[in-house]
C-alpha positions as CSV (number, residue, x, y, z in Angstrom):
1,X,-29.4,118.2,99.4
2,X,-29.0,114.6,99.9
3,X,-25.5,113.2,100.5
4,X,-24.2,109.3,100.6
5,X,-20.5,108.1,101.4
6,X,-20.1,104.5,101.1
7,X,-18.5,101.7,99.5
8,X,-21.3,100.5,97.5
9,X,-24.3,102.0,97.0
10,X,-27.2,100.0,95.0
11,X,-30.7,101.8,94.5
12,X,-33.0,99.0,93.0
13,X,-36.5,98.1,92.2
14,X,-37.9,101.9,92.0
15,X,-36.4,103.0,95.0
16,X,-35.6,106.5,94.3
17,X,-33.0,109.3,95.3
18,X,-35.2,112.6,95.2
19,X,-34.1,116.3,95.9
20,X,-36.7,118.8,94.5
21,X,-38.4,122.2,94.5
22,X,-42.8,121.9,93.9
23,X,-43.1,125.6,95.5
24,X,-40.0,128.4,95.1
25,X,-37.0,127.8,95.9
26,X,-34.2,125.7,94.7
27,X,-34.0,122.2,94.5
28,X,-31.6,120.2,96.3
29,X,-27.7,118.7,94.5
30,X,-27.2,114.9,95.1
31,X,-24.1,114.0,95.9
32,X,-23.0,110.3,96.1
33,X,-19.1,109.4,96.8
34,X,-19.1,105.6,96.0
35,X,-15.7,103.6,96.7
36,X,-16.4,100.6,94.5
37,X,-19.7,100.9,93.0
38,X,-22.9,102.8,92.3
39,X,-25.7,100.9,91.0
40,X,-29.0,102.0,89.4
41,X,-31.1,99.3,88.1
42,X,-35.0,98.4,88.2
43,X,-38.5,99.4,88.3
44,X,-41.1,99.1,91.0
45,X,-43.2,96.3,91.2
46,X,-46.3,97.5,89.3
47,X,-43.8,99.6,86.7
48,X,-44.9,103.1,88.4
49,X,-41.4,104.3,89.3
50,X,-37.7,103.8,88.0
51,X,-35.0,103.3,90.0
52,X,-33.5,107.2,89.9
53,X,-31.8,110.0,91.5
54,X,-33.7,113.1,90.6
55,X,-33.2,116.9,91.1
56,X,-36.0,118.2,89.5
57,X,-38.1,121.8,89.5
58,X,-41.7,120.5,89.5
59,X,-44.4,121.7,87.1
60,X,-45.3,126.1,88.6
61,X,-42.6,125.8,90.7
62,X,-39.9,128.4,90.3
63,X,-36.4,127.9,91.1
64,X,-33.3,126.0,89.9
65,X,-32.5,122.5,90.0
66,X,-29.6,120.8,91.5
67,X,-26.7,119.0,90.3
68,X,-26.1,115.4,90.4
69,X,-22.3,114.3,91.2
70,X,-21.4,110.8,91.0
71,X,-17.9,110.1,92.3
72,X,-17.0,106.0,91.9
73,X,-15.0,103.5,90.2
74,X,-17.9,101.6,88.3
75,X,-21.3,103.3,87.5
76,X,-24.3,101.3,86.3
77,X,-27.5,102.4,85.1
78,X,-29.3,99.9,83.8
79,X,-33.1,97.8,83.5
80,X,-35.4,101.5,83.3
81,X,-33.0,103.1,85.5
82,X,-32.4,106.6,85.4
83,X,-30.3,109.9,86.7
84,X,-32.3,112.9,85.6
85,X,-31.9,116.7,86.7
86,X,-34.3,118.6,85.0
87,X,-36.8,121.3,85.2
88,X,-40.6,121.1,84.7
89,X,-41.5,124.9,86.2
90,X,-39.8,128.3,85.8
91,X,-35.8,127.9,86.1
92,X,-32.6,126.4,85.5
93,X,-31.7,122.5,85.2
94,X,-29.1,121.6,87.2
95,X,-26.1,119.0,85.4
């Protein structure tokens, strides 16, 4: 699981947020408490990798995903940036 308290949290130019299963097992939640603001914005350099928090159950991997909570006053996603809990393998998405 990955957990952030904070004021502001900003996660730009393909940085990425990443809590997931490529075996069994489950993936991990993302939590991120955010006082004023949570931003999301950008790619990498070389356009490779959004800016993202992921929970994700990889391709053959069995398990379920996590959840990603969000708790802030503003919330941007923005410029190829994404939240995404999914699953690629055997199980459940997480919200």
């Amino acid at each position: 699981d990955i957990t952030i308290s904070t004021t502001t949290l900003e996660v730009l130019n393909g940085a990425q947020l990443i809590a997931s299963t490529f075996s069994q097992g489950n993936a991990g939640s993302i939590f991120i408490g955010a006082d004023d603001s949570a931003t999301f914005s950008g790619t990498s350099e070389d356009g490779t990798f959004s800016s993202a928090a992921l929970s994700t159950v990889e391709d053959d991997a069995v398990g379920n995903g996590g959840d990603i909570t969000i708790f802030t006053s503003t919330l941007e996603v923005f410029n190829g940036a994404r939240l995404q809990a999914s699953t690629l393998g055997e199980g459940n998405a997480g919200s």
